[in-house]
C-alpha positions in Angstrom: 112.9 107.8 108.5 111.2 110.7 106.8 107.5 111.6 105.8 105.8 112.2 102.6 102.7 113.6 102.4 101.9 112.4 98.8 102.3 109.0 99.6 100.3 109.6 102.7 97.5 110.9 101.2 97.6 108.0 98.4 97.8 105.6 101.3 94.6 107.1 103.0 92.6 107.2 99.8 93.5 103.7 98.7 92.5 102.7 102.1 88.7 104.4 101.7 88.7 102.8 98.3 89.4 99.1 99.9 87.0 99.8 102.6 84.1 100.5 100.2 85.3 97.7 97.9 84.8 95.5 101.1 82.1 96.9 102.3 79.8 97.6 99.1 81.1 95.5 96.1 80.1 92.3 96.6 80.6 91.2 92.4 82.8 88.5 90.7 85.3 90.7 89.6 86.3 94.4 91.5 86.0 92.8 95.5 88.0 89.6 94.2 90.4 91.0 92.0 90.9 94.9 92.4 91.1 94.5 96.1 94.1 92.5 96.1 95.5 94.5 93.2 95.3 97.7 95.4 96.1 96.3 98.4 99.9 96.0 97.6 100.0 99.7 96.1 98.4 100.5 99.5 100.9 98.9 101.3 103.8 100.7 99.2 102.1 103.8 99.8 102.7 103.4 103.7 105.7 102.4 103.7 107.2 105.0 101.2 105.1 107.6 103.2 107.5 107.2 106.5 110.7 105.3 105.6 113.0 106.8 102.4 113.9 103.7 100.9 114.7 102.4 97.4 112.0 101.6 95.0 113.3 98.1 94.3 113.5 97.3 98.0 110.1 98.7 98.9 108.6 96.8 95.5 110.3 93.4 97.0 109.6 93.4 100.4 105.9 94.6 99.9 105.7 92.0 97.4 106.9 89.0 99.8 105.1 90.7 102.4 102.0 89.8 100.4 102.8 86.5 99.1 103.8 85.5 103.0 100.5 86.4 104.2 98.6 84.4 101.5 100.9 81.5 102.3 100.0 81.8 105.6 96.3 81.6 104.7 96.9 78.6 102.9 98.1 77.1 106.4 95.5 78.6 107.9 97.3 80.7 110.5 94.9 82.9 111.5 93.0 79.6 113.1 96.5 77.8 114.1 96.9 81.1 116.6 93.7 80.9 117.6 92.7 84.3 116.0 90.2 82.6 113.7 86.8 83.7 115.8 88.6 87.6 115.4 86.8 88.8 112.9 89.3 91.4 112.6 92.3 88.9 112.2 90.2 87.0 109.7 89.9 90.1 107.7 93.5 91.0 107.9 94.9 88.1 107.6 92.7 86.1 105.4 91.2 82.4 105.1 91.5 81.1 102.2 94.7 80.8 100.0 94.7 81.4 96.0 97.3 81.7 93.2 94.7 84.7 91.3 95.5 86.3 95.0 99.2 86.1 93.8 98.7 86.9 90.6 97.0 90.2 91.2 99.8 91.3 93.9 102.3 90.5 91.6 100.7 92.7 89.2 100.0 95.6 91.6 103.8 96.0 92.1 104.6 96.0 88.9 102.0 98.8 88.5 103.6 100.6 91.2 107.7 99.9 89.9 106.4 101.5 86.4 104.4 104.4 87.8 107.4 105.1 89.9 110.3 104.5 87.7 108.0 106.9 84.7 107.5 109.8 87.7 111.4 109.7 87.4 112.5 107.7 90.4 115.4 105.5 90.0 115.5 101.6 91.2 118.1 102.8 93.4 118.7 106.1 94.4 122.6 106.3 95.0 124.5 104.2 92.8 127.4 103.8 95.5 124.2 102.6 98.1 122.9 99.0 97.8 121.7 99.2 101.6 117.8 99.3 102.1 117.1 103.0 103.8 118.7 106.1 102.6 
């Protein structure tokens, strides 16, 4: 484990810029779109802001992360746990499965492997290492 600031501090503004997506956008395009694009460079932000781990890894599992939970929304987990009159599990977790939802995590990661890879950091930072953490 280690911590970042920088990645911290992207993960904290990313979050304030998802909560006023969720709680003032109400359009066809930024809250059903954006928010799912973001949400995935959020959640590399966090995890790059504690653990030191490779960028393909981090990319990977962040993406599968997020495909896991939207499959889970197409099985409507949040109700087969019995979570579904949480509004706060229904917000985290989602209701409602689609493949734009996919589509727009897919494309936040790449975002996030090109940003990283043009700031200079390799897809794996020791040659020798293929483990996960550093």
């Amino acid at each position: 484990m280690r911590f970042n600031l920088k990645y911290l501090l992207l993960t904290v503004a990313l979050l304030a810029i998802e909560i006023i997506i969720a709680r003032y956008v109400h359009d066809n395009i930024i809250r059903p779109f954006i928010g799912d694009f973001l949400v995935v460079i959020l959640i590399h932000c966090l995890v790059m802001s504690f653990f030191k781990v490779n960028l393909m890894a981090a990319a990977l599992g962040v993406l599968l992360f997020a495909y896991a939970v939207e499959i889970s929304q197409y099985y409507h987990l949040v109700y087969v746990l019995g979570w579904g009159s949480s509004r706060f599990a229904k917000i985290i977790m989602g209701t409602s499965f689609s493949w734009t939802d996919m589509l727009m995590y897919t494309g936040g990661i790449i975002l996030v492997v090109v940003i990283e890879m043009l700031s200079g950091k390799p897809l794996r930072i020791n040659r020798k290492s293929y483990g996960v953490f550093h």
